[in-house]
DRENKOLPA-468283 format. One record per residue (C-alpha): residue number from 1; residue in three letters; z, y, x. Coordinates in steps of 0.02 Angstrom, whole numbers. Example, Ala and Ser with C-alpha at 12.3 -4.5 7.8 and 13.67 -1.06 7.14 Angstrom:
<nodes>
(1,"ALA",(390,-225,615)) (2,"SER",(357,-53,684)) 
</nodes>
This chain:
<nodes>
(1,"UNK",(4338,3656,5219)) (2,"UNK",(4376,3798,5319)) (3,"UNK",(4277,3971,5290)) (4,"UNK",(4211,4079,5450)) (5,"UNK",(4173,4265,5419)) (6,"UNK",(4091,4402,5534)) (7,"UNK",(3972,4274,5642)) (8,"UNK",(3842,4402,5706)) (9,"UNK",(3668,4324,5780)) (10,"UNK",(3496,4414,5830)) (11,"UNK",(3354,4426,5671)) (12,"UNK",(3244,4310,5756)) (13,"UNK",(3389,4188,5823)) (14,"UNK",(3357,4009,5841)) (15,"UNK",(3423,3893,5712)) (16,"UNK",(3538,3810,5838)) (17,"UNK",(3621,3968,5867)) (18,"UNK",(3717,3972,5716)) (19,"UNK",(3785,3785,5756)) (20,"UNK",(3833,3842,5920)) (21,"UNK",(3920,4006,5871)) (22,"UNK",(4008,3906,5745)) (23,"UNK",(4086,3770,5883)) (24,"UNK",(4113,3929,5998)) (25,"UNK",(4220,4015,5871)) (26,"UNK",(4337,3849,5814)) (27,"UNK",(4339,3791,5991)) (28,"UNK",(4276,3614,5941)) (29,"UNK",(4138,3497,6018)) (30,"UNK",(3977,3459,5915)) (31,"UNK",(4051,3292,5866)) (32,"UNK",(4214,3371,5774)) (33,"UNK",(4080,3469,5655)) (34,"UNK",(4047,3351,5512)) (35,"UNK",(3972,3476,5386)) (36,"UNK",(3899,3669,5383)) (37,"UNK",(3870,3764,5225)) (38,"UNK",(3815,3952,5218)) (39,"UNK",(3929,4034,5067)) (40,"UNK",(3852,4230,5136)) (41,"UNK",(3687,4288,5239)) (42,"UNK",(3685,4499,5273)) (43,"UNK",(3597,4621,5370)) (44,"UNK",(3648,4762,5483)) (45,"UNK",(3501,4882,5498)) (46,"UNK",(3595,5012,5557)) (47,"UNK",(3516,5003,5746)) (48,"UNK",(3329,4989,5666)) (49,"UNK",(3286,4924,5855)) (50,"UNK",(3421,4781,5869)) (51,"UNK",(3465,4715,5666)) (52,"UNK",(3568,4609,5662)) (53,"UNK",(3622,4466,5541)) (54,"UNK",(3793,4413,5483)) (55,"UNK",(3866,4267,5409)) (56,"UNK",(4002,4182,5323)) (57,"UNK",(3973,3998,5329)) (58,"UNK",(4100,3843,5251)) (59,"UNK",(4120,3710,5372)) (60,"UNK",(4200,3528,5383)) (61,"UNK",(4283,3474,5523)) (62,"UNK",(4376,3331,5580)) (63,"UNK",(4584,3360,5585)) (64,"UNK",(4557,3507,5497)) (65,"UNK",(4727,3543,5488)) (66,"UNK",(4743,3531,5659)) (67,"UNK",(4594,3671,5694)) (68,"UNK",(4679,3797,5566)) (69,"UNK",(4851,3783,5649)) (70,"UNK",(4737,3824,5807)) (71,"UNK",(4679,3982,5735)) (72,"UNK",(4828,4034,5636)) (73,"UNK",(4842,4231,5617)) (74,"UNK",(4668,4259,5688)) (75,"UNK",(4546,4363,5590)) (76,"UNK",(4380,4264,5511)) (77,"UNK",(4443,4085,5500)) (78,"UNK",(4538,4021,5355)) (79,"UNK",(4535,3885,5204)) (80,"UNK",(4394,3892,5090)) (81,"UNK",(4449,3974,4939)) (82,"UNK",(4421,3880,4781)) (83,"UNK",(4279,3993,4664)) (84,"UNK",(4249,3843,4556)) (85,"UNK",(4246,3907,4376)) (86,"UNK",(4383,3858,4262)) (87,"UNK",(4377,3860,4071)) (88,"UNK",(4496,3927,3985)) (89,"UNK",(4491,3792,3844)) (90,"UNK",(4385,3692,3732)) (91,"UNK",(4353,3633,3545)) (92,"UNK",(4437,3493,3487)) (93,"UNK",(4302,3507,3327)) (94,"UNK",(4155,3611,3287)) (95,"UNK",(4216,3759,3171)) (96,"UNK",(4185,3785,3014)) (97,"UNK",(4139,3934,3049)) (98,"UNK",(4047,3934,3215)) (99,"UNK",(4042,4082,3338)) (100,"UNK",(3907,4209,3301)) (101,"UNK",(3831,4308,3464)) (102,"UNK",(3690,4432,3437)) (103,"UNK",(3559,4459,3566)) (104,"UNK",(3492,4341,3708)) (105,"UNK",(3504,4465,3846)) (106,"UNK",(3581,4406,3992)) (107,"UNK",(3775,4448,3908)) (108,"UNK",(3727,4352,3751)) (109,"UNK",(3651,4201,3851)) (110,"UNK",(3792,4192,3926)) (111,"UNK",(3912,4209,3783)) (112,"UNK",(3821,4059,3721)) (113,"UNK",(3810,3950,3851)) (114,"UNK",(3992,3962,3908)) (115,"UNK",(4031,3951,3717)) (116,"UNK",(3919,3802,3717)) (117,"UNK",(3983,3725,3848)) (118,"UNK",(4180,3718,3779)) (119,"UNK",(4110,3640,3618)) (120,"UNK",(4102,3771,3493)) (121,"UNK",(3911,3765,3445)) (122,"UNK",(3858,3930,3447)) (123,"UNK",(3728,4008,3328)) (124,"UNK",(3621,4140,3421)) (125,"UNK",(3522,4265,3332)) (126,"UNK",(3382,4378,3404)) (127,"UNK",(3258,4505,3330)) (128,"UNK",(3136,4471,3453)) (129,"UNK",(3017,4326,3495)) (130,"UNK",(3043,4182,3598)) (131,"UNK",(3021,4250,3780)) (132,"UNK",(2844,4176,3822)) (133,"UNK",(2779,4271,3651)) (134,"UNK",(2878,4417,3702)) (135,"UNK",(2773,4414,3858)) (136,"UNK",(2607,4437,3774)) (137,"UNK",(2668,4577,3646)) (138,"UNK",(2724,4645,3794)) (139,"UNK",(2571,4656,3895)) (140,"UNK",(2490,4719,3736)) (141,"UNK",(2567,4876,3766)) (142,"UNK",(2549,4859,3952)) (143,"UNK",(2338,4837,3938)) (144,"UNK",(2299,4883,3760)) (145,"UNK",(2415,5017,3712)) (146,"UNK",(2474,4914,3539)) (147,"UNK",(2691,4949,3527)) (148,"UNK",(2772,4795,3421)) (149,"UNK",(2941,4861,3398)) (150,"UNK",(3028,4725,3379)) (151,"UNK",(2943,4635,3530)) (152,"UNK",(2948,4724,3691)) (153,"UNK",(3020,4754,3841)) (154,"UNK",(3205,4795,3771)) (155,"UNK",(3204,4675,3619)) (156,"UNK",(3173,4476,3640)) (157,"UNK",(3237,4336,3717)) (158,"UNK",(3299,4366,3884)) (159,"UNK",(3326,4559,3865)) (160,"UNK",(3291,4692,3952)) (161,"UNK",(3334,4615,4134)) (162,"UNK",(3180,4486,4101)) (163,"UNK",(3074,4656,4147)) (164,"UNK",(3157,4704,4298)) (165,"UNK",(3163,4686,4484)) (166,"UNK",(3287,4545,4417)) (167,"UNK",(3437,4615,4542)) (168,"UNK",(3588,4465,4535)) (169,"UNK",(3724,4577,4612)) (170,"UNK",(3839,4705,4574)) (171,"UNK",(4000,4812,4617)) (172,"UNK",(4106,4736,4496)) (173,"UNK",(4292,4676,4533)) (174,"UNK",(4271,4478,4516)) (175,"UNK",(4431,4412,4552)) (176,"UNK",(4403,4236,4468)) (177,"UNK",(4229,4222,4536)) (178,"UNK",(4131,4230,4368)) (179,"UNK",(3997,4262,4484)) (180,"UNK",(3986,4107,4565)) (181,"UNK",(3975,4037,4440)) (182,"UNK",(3808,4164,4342)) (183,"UNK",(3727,4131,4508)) (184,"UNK",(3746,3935,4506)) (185,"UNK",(3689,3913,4326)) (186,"UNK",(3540,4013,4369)) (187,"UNK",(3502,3879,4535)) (188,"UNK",(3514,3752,4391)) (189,"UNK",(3407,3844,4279)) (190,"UNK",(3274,3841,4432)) (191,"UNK",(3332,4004,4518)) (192,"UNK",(3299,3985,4693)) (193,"UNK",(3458,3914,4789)) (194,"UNK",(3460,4056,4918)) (195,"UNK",(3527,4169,4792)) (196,"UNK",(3670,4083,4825)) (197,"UNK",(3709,4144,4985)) (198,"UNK",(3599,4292,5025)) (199,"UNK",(3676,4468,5030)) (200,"UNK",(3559,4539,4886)) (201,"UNK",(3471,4406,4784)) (202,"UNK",(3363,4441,4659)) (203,"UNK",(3226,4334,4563)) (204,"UNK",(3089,4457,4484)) (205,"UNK",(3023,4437,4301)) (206,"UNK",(2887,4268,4323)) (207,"UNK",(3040,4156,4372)) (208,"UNK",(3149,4238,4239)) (209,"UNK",(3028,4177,4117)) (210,"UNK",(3059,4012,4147)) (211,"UNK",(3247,4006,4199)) (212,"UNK",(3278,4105,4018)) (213,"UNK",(3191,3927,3944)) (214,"UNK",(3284,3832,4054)) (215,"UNK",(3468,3912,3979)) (216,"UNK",(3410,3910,3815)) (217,"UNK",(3366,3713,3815)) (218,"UNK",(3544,3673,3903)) (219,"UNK",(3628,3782,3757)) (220,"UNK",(3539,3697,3639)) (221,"UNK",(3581,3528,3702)) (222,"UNK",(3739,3559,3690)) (223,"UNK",(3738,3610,3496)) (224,"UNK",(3713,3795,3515)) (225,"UNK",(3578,3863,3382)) (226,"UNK",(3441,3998,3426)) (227,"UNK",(3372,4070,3287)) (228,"UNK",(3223,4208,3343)) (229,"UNK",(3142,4364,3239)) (230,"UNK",(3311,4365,3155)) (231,"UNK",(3372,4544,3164)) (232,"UNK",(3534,4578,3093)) (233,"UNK",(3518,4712,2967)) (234,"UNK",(3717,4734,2932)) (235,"UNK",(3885,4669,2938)) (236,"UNK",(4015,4597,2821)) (237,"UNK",(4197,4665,2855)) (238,"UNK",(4347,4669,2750)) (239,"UNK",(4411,4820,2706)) (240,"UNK",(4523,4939,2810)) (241,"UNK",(4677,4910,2702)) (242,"UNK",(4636,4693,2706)) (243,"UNK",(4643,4719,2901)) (244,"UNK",(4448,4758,2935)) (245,"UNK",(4408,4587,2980)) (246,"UNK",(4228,4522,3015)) (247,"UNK",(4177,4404,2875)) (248,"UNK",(4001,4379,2922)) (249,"UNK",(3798,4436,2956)) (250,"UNK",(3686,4461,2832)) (251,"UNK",(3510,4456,2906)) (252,"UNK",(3330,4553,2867)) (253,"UNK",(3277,4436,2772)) (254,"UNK",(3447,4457,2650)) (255,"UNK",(3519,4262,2713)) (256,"UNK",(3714,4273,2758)) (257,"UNK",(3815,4205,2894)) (258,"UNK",(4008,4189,2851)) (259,"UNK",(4074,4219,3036)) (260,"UNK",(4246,4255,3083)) (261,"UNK",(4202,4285,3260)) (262,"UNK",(4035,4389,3309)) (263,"UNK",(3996,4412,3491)) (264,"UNK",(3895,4600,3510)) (265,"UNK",(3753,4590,3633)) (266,"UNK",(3646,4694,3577)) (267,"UNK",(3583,4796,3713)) (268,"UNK",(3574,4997,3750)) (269,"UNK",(3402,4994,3645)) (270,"UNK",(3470,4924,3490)) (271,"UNK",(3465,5117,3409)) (272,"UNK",(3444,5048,3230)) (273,"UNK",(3601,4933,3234)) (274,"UNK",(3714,5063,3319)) (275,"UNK",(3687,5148,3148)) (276,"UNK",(3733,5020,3058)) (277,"UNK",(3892,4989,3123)) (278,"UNK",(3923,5174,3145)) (279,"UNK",(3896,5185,2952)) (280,"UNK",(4028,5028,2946)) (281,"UNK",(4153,5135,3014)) (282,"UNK",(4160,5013,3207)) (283,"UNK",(4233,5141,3311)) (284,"UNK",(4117,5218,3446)) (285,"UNK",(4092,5361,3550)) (286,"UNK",(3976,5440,3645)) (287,"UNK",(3962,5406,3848)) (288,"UNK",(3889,5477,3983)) (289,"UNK",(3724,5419,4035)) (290,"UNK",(3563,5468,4152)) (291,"UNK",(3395,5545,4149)) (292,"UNK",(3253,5570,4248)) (293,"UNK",(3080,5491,4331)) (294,"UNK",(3025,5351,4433)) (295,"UNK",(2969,5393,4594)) (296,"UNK",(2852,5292,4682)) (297,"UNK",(2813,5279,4876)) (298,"UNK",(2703,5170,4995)) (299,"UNK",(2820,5025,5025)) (300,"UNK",(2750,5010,5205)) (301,"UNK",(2855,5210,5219)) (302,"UNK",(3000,5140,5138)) (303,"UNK",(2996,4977,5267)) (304,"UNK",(2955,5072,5423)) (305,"UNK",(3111,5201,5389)) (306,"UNK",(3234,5074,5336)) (307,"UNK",(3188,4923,5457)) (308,"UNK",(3075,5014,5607)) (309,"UNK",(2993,4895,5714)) (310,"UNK",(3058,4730,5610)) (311,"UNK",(2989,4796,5471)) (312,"UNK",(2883,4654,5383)) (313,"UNK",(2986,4517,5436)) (314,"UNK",(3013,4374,5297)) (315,"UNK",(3206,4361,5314)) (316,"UNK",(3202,4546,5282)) (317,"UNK",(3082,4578,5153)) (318,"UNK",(3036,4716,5058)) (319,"UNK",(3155,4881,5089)) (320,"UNK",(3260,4939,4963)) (321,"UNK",(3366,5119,4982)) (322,"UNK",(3510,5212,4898)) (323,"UNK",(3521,5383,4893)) (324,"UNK",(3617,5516,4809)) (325,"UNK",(3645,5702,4822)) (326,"UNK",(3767,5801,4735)) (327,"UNK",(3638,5969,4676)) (328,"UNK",(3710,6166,4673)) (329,"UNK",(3729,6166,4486)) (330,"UNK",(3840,6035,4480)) (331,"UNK",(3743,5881,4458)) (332,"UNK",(3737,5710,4518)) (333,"UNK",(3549,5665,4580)) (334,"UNK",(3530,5465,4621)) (335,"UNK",(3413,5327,4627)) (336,"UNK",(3461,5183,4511)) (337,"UNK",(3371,5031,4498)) (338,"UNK",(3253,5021,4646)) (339,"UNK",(3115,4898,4649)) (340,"UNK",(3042,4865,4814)) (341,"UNK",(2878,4807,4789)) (342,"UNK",(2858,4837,4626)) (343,"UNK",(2788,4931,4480)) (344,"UNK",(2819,5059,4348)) (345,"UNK",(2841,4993,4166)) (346,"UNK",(2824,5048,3984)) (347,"UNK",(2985,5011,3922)) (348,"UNK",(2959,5095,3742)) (349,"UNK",(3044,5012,3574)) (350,"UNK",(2979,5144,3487)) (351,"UNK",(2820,5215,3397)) (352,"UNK",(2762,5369,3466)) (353,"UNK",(2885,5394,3618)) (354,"UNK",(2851,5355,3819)) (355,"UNK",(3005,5265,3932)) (356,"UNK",(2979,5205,4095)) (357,"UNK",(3075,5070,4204)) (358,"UNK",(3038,4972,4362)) (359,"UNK",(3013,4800,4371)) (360,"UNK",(2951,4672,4523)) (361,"UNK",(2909,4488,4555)) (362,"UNK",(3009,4371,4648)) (363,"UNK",(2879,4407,4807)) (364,"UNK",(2892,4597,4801)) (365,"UNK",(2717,4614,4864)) (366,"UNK",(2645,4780,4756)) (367,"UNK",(2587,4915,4867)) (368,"UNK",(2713,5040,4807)) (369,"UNK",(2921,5053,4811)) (370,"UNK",(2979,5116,4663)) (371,"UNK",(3168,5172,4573)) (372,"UNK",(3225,5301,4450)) (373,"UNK",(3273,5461,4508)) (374,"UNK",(3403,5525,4381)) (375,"UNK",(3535,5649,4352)) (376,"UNK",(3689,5611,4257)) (377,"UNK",(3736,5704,4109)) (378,"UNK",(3887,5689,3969)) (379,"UNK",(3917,5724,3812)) (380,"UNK",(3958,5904,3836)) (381,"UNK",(3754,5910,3866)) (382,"UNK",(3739,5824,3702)) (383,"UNK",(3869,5886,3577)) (384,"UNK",(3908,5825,3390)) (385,"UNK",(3942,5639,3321)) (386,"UNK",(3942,5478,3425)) (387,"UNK",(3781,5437,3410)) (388,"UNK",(3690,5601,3490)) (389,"UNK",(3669,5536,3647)) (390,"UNK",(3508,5419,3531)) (391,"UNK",(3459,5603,3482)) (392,"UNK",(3449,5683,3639)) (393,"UNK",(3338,5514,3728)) (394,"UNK",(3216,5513,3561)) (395,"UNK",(3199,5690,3591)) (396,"UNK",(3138,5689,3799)) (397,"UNK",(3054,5510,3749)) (398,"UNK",(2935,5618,3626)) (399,"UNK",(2914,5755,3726)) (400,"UNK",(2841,5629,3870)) (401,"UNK",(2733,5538,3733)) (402,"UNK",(2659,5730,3719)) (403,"UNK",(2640,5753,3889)) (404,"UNK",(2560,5591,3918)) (405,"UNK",(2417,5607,3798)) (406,"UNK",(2506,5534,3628)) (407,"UNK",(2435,5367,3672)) (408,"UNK",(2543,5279,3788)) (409,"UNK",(2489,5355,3939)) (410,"UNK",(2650,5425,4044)) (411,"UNK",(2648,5633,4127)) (412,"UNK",(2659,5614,4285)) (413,"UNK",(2656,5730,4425)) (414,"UNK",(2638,5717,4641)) (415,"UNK",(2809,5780,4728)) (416,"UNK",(2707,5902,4829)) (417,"UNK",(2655,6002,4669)) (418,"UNK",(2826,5953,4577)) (419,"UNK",(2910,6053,4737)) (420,"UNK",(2812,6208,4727)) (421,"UNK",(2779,6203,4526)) (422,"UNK",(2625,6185,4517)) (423,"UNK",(2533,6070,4388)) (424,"UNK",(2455,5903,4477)) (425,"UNK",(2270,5881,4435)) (426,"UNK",(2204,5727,4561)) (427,"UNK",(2308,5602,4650)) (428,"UNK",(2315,5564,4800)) (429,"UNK",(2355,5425,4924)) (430,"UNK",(2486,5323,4803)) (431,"UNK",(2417,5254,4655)) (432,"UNK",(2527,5251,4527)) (433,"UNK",(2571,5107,4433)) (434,"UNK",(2608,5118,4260)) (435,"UNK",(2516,5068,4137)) (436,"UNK",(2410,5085,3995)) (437,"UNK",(2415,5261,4106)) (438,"UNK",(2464,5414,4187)) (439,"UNK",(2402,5573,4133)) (440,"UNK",(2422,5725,4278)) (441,"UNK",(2510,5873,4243)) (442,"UNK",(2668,5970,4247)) (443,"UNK",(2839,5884,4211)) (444,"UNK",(2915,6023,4202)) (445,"UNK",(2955,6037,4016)) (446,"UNK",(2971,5847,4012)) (447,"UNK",(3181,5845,4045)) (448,"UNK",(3312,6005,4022)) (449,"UNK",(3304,6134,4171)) (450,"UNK",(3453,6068,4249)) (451,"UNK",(3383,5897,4287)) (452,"UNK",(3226,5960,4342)) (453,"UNK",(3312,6103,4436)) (454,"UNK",(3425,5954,4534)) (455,"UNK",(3287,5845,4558)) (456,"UNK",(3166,5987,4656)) (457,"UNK",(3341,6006,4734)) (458,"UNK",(3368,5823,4786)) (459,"UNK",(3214,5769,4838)) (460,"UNK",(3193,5886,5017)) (461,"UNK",(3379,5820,5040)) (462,"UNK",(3316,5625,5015)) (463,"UNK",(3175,5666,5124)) (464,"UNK",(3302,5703,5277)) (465,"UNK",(3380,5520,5233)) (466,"UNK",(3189,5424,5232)) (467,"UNK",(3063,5546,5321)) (468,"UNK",(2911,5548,5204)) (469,"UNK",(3033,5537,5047)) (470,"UNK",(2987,5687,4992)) (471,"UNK",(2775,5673,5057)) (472,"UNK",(2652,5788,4942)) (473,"UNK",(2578,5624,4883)) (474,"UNK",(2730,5499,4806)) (475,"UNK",(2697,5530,4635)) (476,"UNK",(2844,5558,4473)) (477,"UNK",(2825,5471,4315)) (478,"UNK",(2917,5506,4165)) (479,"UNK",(3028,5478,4067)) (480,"UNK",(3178,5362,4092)) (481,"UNK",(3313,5383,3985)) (482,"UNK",(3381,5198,3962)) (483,"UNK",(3479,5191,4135)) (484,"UNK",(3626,5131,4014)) (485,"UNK",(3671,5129,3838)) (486,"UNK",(3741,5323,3761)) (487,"UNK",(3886,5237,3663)) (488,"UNK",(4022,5115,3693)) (489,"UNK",(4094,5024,3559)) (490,"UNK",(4285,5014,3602)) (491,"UNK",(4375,4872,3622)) (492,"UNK",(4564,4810,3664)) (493,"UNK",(4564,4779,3846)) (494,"UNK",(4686,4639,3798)) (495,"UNK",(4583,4528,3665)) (496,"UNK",(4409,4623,3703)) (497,"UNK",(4405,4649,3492)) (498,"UNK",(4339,4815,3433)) (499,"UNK",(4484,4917,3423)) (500,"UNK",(4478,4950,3230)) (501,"UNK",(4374,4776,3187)) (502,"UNK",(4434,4603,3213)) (503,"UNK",(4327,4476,3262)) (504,"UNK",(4216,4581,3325)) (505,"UNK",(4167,4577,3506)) (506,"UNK",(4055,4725,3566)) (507,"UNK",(3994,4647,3740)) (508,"UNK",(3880,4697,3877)) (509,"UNK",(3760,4858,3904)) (510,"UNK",(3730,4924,3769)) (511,"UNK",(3929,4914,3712)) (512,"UNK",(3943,5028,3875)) (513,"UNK",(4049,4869,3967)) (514,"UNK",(3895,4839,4096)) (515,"UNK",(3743,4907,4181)) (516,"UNK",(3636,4759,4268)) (517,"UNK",(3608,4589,4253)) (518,"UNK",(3731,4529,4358)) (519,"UNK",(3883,4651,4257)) (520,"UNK",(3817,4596,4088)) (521,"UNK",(3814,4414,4124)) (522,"UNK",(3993,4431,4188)) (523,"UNK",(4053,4519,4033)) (524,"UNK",(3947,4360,3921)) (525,"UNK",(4091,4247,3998)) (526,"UNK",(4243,4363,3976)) (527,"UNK",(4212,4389,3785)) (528,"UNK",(4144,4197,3761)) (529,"UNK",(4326,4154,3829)) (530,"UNK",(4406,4277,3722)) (531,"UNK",(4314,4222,3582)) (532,"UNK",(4348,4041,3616)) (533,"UNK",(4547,4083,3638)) (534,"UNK",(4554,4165,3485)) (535,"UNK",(4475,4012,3368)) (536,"UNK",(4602,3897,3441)) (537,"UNK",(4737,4013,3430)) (538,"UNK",(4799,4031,3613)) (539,"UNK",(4827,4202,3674)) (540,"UNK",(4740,4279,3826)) (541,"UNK",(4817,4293,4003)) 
</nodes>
């Protein structure tokens, strides 16, 4: 097939248009085009009166040959490059000792399934509950204010990304297309197909739910093993002097799992088991990281500003934005993880602590636009051991809980009075959305001067970028402080082992290798092929 790039049409073209711009480009007649597949579908908004879409479509036509040698050394016609995903071996037997991943986020899914699928039978341990229960203990925080720490919306199956505006793309380089190949077991796992091919897919947390089923049926029908509510308490490695080699797991409950090869997945939540390993002497330092609020907005403001008189239509949807502004005292101010039509979440793991996220459904129909607006810090702002970075979120996570009431309830505070510090006592028109609740005040005290003092900064700026960004009534709720995990867990770049323990594999977000679905996912395959080289002995490319 050949591949056509940079095929520009109207929004509101006719579907015969794209035929037709197709035959004009390869010069051919109607009857030489045997076959039309669209690989890429983009917006240009840029001229809010005039978007335009863009597309990269796969074709098959006859005497292609022929056609190519036609268009040889022009720009936006070439062969179809092959993104077909290639593994890098498989078992001849089931090991003895079979692969051990921990977590079910989207890096240990797919660990497991890509482990699964070259024959090495995974086992797959989770603290959390099957995703459906997860749901419920979930929305017991959510409605009734009741925290199960080992079931919410950072631990269980699925992770973290099951609560989210379920984003599927990412900056990542992805030179053999593991991509392709996350977004086409997700279409089998009953992801809609367009995520294929649209410029920003995402899927929002009902159809997560059921595609996170989905995997976990195809792993197990391949001879993977889930085992749920099975939080690994510590791990077995061999002495520094024996090599430091990972021996096994040895779960709450006291049961042991010899292991030679154990796949970290844990997440940038998993606070507890950092410890652990910390205390086994895994090497780990401390990384940079972000804090800040969610800001929420009308989503009709956000539309109208990013899409002007198209805003509304279906092929568009619901606006999202990027913004960033580099503040006086040195700080980075951005938004990270905007939800278009969406809502604020309590995204505590914790007893007696207040973190928010964002999170939307496939439809992204809420009222109100949500993302984080955070400041990056380092660990110059949070100085000592590796693990600090924990100190310093527990620390702003309490001090919200405070804030909010000490019941759940998040501070939260309209931009107007945020602006000219003043404490917030009524809302006004945007209704925030978190829940159990937001409690009105002053968020002053709820992050360290120099976030707050960037973010009053940043705002007026992001205003200037969407007019009515910075409106007396968009309301800030705090706390986040999980926009990624405050540690990585080093590993060789060559054999992606933890650079002092073999046959260990830190993996993902909360290792500090990722930061989205999409990135996590990615780095699930890398280490499941590492892993999978390493148990039949072949070295890594």
């Amino acid at each position: 097939m050949l591949r056509l790039t940079e095929i520009q049409l109207p929004l509101d073209h006719p579907e015969a248009d794209l035929t037709a711009a197709i035959l004009a480009r390869l010069g051919i007649d109607a009857t030489q085009l045997k076959r039309v597949e669209l690989f890429r579908r983009s917006y240009d908004a840029r001229k809010k009166s005039a978007i335009v879409l863009t597309y990269s479509v796969d074709v098959e036509v006859d005497d292609e040959a022929a056609v190519l040698r036609k268009h040889q050394g022009k720009p936006h016609v070439a062969p179809t490059p092959d993104t077909s995903y290639k593994y890098v071996t498989h078992a001849s037997a089931v090991p003895e000792k079979r692969p051990v991943v921990i977590g079910t986020g989207p890096c240990g899914i797919f660990a497991g399934l890509i482990l699964a699928q070259m024959g090495f039978c995974p086992i797959i341990l989770e603290r959390g509950k099957i995703v459906r229960e997860r749901t419920k203990d979930t929305w017991g925080l959510w409605r009734k204010r009741e925290l199960h720490p080992e079931s919410n919306v950072q631990f269980g199956e699925g992770g973290a990304g099951t609560f989210s505006d379920g984003k599927l793309y990412s900056q990542v380089k992805d030179p053999k297309h593991y991509g392709r190949k996350v977004l086409s077991e997700f279409v089998k796992a009953d992801a809609p197909p367009e995520i294929m091919y649209v410029s920003k897919p995402h899927i929002g947390t009902f159809r997560l739910v059921k595609m996170v089923e989905q995997m976990r049926a195809t792993i197990e029908a391949l001879g993977g093993e889930f085992r749920f509510q099975q939080k690994v308490d510590d791990i077995d490695i061999s002495p520094e002097k024996d090599g430091g080699q990972v021996r096994g797991v040895i779960l709450a409950g006291g049961e042991y799992i010899a292991a030679d090869h154990v796949v970290l997945a844990i997440g940038h939540s998993a606070r507890d088991t950092f410890q652990m390993l910390h205390e086994r002497g895994v090497y780990m330092e401390a990384k940079p990281f972000s804090i800040g609020f969610r800001a929420e907005h009308p989503q009709s403001l956000i539309d109208k500003c990013r899409f002007g008189p198209s805003a509304g239509h279906p092929i568009l949807g619901a606006a999202d934005y990027k913004l960033v502004h580099h503040a006086s005292n040195g700080r980075a101010v951005y938004s990270f993880c905007m939800c278009p039509g969406g809502t604020v979440v309590a995204a505590t793991s914790e007893p007696g602590r207040v973190v928010t996220n964002g999170m939307s459904q496939y439809s992204r129909n809420e009222r109100n636009a949500n993302s984080g607006i955070v400041v990056g810090i380092t660990p110059a702002d949070y100085p000592g051991h590796p693990l600090a970075g924990i100190d310093f979120q527990r620390a702003w996570e309490s001090r919200a809980y405070e804030l909010g009431g000490n019941n759940y309830d998040a501070p939260g505070q309209l931009v107007g009075d945020f602006l000219a510090q003043r404490p917030s006592t009524v809302l006004g028109s945007v209704e925030p959305s978190y829940k159990p609740g937001v409690l009105l005040g002053d968020l002053s005290t709820s992050l360290p001067d120099y976030a707050i003092a960037a973010i009053r900064e940043a705002l007026p700026v992001f205003d200037k970028q969407i007019r009515g960004y910075a409106m007396n009534d968009a309301v800030l709720t705090g706390v986040e402080t999980r926009t990624s995990s405050p540690v990585r867990i080093r590993r060789d770049d060559h054999n992606l082992q933890s650079i002092n323990t073999k046959g260990l594999y830190p993996a993902g977000e909360g290792a500090g290798y990722a930061g989205g679905i999409m990135s996590a996912s990615i780095d699930g395959i890398k280490v499941a092929e590492a892993v999978a080289l390493s148990i039949t002995g072949q070295q890594p490319t």
